[in-house]
C-alpha positions as MATLAB code, in Angstrom:
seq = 'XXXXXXXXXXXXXXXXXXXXXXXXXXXXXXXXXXXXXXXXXXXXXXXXXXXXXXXXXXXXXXXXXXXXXXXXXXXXXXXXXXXXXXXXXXXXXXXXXXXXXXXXXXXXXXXXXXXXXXXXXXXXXXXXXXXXXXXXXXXXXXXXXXXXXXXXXXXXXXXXXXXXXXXXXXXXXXXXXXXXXXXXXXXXXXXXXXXXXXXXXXXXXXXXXXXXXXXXXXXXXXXXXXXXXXXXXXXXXXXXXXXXXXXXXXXXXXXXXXXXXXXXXXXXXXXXXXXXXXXXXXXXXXX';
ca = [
      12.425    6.696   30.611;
      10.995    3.691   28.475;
       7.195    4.658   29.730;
       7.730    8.144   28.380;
       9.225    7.393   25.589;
       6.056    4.809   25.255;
       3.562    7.566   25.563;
       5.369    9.873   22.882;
       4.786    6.695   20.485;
       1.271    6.124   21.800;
       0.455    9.835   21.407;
       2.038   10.023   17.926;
      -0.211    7.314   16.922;
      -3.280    8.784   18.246;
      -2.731   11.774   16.193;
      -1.964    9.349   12.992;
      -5.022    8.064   13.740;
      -7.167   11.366   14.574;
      -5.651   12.969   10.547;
      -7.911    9.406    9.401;
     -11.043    9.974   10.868;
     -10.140   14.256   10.674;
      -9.922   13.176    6.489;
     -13.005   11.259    6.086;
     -15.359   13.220    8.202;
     -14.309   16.292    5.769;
     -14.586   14.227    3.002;
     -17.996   11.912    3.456;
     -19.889   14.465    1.852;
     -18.212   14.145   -1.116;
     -17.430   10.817   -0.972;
     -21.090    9.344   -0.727;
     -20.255    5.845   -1.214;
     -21.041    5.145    2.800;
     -21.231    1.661    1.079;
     -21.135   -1.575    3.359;
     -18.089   -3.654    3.029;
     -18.248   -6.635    1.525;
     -16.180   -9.523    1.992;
     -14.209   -9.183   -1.194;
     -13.503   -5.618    0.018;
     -11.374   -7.384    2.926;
      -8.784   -9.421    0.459;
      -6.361   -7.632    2.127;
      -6.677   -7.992    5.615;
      -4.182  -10.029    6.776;
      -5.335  -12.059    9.881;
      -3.054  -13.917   12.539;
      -5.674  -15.542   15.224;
      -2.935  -16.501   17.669;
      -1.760  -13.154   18.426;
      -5.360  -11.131   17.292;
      -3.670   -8.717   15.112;
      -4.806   -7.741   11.969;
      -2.325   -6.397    8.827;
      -3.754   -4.914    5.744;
      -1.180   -4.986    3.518;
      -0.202   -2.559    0.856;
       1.840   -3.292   -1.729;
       5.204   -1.219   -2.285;
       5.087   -0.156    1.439;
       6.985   -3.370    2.844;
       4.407   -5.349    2.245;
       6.895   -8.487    1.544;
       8.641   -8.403    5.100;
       5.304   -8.129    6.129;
       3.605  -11.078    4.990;
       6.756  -12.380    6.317;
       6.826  -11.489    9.840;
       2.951  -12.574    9.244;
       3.856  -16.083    8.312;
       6.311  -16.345   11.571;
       3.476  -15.276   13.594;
       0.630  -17.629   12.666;
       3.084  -20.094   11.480;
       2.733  -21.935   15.254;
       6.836  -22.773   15.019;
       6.878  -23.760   11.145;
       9.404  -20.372   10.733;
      11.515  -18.446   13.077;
      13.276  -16.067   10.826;
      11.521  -13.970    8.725;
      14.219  -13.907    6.286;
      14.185  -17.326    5.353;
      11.165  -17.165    4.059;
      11.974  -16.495    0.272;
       9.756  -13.538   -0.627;
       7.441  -15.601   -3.542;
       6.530  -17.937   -1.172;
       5.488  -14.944    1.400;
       2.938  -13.646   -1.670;
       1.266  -17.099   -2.200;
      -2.092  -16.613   -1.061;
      -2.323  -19.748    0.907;
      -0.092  -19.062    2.955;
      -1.592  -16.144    4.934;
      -5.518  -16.208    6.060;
      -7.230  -13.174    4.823;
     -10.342  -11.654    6.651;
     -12.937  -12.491    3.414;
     -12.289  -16.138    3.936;
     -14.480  -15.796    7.231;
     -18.298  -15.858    8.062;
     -19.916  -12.238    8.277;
     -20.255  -12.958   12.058;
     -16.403  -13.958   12.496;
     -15.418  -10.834   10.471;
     -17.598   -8.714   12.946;
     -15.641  -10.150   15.772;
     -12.277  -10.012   14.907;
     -12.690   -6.334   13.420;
     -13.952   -4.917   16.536;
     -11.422   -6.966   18.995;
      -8.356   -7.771   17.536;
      -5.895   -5.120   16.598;
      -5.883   -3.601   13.482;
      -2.677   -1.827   11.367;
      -1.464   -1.291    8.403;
       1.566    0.788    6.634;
       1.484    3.719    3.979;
       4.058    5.380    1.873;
       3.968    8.912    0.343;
       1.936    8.238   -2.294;
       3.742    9.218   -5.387;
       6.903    7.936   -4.188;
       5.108    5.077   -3.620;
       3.650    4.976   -7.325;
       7.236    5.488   -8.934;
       8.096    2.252   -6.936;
       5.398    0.245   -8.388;
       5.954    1.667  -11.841;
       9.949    0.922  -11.624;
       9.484   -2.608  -10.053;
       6.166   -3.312  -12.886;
       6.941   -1.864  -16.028;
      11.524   -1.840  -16.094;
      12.174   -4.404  -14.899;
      12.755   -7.050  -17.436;
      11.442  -10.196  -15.824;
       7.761   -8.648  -15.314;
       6.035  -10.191  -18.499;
       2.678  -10.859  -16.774;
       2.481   -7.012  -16.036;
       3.998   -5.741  -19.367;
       1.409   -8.420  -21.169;
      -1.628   -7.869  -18.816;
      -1.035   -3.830  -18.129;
       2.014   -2.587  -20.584;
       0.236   -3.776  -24.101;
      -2.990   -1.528  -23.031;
      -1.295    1.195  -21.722;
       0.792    1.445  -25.480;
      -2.133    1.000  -27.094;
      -4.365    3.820  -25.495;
      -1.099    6.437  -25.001;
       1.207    5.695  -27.533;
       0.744    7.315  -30.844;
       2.310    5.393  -33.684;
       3.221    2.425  -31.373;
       5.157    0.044  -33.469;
       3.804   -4.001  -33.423;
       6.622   -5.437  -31.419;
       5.944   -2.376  -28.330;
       1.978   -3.263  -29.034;
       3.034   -6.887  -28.725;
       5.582   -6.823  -25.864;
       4.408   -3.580  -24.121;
       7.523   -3.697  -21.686;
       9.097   -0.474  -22.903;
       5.987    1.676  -21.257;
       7.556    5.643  -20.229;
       6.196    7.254  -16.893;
       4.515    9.414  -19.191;
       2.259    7.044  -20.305;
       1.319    5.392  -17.156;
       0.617    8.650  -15.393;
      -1.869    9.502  -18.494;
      -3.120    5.541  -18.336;
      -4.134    6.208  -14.351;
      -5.766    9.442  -14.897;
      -7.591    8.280  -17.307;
     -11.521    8.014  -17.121;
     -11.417    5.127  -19.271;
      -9.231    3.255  -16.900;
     -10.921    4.579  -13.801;
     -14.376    2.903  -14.884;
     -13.014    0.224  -16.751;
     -11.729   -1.950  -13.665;
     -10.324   -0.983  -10.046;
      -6.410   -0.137  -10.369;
      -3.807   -3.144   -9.713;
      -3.285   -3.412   -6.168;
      -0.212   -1.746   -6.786;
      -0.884    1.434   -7.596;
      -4.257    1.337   -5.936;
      -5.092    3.891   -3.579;
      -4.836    3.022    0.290;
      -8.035    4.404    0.702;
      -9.543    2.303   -1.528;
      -7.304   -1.032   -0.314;
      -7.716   -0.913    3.408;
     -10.756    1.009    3.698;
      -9.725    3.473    6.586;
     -12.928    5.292    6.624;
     -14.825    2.279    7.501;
     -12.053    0.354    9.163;
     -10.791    1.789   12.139;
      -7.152    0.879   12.685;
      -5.370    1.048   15.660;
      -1.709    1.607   14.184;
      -0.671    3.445   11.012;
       2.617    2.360   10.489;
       4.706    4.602    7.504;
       7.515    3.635    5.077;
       9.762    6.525    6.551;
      10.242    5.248   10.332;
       9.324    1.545    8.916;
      12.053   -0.302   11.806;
      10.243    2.137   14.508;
       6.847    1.829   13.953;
       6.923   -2.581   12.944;
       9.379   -3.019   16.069;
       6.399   -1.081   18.121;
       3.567   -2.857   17.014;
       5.222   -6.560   17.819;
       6.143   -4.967   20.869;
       2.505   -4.439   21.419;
       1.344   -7.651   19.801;
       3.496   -9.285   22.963;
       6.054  -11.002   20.917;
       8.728   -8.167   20.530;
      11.128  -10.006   22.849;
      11.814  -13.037   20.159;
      10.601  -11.492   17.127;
      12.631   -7.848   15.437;
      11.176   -6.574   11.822;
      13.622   -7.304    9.320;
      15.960   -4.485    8.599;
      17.687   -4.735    5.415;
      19.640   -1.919    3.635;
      17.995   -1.542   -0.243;
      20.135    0.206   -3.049;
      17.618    0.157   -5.615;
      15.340    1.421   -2.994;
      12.848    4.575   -5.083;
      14.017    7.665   -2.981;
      12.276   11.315   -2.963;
      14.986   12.625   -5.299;
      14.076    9.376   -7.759;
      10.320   10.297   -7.672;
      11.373   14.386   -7.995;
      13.462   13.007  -11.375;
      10.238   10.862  -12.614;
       8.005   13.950  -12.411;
      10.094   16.304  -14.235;
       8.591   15.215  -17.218;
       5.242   15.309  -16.416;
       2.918   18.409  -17.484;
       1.219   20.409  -15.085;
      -1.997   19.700  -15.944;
      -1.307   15.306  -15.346;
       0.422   15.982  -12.109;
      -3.028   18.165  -10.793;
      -4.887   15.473  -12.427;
      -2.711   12.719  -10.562;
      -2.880   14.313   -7.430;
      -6.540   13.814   -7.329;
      -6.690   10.426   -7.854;
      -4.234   10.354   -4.839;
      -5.066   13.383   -3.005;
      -7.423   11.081   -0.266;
      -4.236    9.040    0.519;
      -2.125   12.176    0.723;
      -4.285   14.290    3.068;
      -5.369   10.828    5.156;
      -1.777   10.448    6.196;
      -0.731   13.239    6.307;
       1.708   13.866    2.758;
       2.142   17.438    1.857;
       2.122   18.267   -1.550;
       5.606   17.590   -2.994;
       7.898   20.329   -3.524;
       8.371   19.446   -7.342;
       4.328   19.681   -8.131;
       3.584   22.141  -10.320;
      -0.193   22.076   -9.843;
      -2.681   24.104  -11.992;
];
């Protein structure tokens, strides 16, 4: 039974995998930018030598248990659980090798043997998350100071000084018209955070070996340690999250959002959406 029930996983991950390459054939053409990759394009490859296994991480999309599991891997002994890793010291960059810091021949190598995966989210659930965890949340200065003042600025029409000043009071509203913004768009590449996955892990030029999603996350992470040979000692964290952004909490953030952003907002995202296979949400109301 546990060889068939191995295949159905293999299987479902070969047609993951077929949607990526399906999505970016159909989409080269418009998408000219057969660019090379550069190192810097490869800040977030994750890489843990011992085990060849590569993890580009996306943030909002477990990325924190992760970098965890990550740092138990390549940590030769240092940790054993996970979750005693507190979750700042999992996003200092130290502690985790990424692929950039490598020569151009090492890269090579370890992107065409080791294996390669990475986890995805439905994208505007996934952009809700970063927007509740970035802009309401209290403690976020840097973000309200580096992102919040510019977004009041640009969206807000009689902002007063102390929201221009403080700019943590920023509505969905305005971050939805900040993204689809051209201004934004050619100003600088998004945050990581709201960043496409397209654009973060390169899947058209980067062929991984496991898409993991957000919505069997225990399945999917227990499969791939399985496969990385270490499943018997190591388990992905599971941990029960109340403030956890749900489909019903995204469905609530877009009620207030006029047609025309949300078809505007889908483009930006519509790459991620068809890549991994995210049907439209219900609660669009595209143009």
């Amino acid at each position: 039974c546990a060889s068939l029930q191995l295949s159905n996983t293999a299987i479902l991950h070969q047609i993951r995998r077929d949607q990526v390459t399906d999505t970016c054939r159909a989409n080269s053409v418009s998408s000219r930018k057969r660019r090379v990759l550069t190192p810097n394009d490869l800040k977030h490859l994750v890489v843990d030598e011992d085990h060849e296994m590569i993890y580009c991480y996306v943030p909002k999309v477990a990325c924190t248990n992760w970098k965890r599991v990550m740092m138990v891997l390549t940590g030769r002994g240092k940790y054993s659980d996970p979750m005693e890793i507190p979750a700042n010291e999992a996003h200092v960059s130290s502690n985790l090798k990424t692929l950039n810091q490598y020569s151009i021949p090492e890269i090579n190598h370890r992107l065409k043997n080791y294996m390669k995966f990475l986890f995805v989210r439905e994208p505007f659930e996934r952009l809700v998350s970063a927007y509740r965890n970035k802009f309401t949340q209290k403690y976020n200065t840097s973000f309200h100071k580096r992102y919040g003042t510019k977004i009041v600025r640009r969206q807000r029409k009689n902002a007063t000084q102390e929201a221009l000043r403080k700019g943590d009071d920023v509505k969905f509203e305005e971050f939805v018209a900040y993204l689809i913004d051209p201004h934004t768009q050619r100003e600088e590449p998004f945050n990581e955070h709201w960043q496409t996955v397209y654009s973060l892990c390169h899947p058209c030029h980067i062929h991984y070996d496991l898409i993991g999603k957000y919505e069997t996350l225990e399945e999917d992470s227990n499969y791939i340690l399985q496969l990385a040979g270490v499943g018997n000692y190591l388990k992905f964290p599971t941990y029960a999250k109340s403030t956890r952004t749900t489909d019903e909490m995204t469905t609530e953030f877009f009620q207030n959002i006029s047609s025309e952003h949300q078809t505007q907002l889908y483009e930006v995202y519509k790459l991620d959406f068809l890549m991994f296979n995210y049907s439209v949400p219900s609660y669009l109301k595209l143009e």
